[in-house]
N, C-alpha and C positions, 0 to 999 in steps of 0.2 A: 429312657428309650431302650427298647431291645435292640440285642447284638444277634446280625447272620452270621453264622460258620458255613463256610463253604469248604468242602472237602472232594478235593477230586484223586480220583486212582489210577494207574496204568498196570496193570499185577504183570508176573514174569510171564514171558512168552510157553514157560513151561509147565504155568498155571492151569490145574483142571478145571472142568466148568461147574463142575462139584465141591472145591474149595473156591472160587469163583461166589460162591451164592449163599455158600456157608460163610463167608466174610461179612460178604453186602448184606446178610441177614442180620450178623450180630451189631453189625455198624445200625442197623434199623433198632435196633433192640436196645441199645446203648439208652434210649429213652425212658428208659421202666428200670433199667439194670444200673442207673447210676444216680445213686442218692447221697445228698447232701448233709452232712454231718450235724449240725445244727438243728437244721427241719425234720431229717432224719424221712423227706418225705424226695420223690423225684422232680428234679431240679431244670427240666429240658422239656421248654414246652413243646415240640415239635422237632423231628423226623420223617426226610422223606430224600426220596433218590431213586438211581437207577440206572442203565444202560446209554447210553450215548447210542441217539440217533439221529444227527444233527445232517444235513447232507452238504454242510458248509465245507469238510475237510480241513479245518482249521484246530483239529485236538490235540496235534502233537502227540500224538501216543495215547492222550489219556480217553478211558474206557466208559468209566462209571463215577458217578457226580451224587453229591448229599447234600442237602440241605438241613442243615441243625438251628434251631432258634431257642434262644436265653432271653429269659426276661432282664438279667443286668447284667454288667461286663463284668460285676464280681463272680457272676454262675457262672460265665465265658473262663472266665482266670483259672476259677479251682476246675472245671474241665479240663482245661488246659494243662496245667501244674500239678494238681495233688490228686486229681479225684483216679482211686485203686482201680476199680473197673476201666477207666478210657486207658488206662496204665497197662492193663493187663493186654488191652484189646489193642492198644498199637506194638505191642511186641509180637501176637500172636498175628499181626496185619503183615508186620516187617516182613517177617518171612517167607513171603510172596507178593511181593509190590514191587515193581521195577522205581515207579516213582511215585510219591503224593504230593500234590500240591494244597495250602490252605489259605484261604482269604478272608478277612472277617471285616462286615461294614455293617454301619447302624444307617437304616433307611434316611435319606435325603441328607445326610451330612457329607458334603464334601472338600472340605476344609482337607488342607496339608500340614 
């Protein structure tokens, strides 16, 4: 079964909306940009995100939301862990993120 990654952002309040979009782009791009060393082919079935427009007021800060899909927890892992590109891309995140939050569930399991 595939693994969701859920990625949500709050960036700093000092954040432009220029670096804003330059982020959330490359976060979109993370899909073509990170290949798996074995296959040597892209590893991330799907990406997609965007704005927080919820009128619930329950985000607590956070801004902008992604949605990432793996076909196994092993693609999730070296995401997660080794892969150089997502490496790159949350150092160059950090430094305008107030906070990130990340959740990952494989549809209908709800086991503890």
């Amino acid at each position: 079964m595939g693994v969701t990654h859920v990625v949500l952002f709050q960036f700093k309040a000092s954040t432009n909306a220029e670096t804003i979009n330059d982020i959330s782009q490359r976060m979109l791009g993370l899909k073509d940009g990170c290949i798996h060393p074995r296959s040597t082919m892209p590893y991330i079935k799907s990406v997609s995100g965007g704005t927080d427009n919820s009128p619930e007021g329950a985000q607590n800060g956070i801004t902008h939301a992604f949605i990432i899909e793996f076909e196994t927890a092993e693609d999730r892992d070296y995401y997660v862990n080794k892969d150089p590109v997502h490496d790159e891309f949350k150092k160059l995140a950090g430094k305008v993120l107030e906070k990130a939050q990340v959740i990952d569930f494989t549809d209908g399991e709800f086991k503890l």
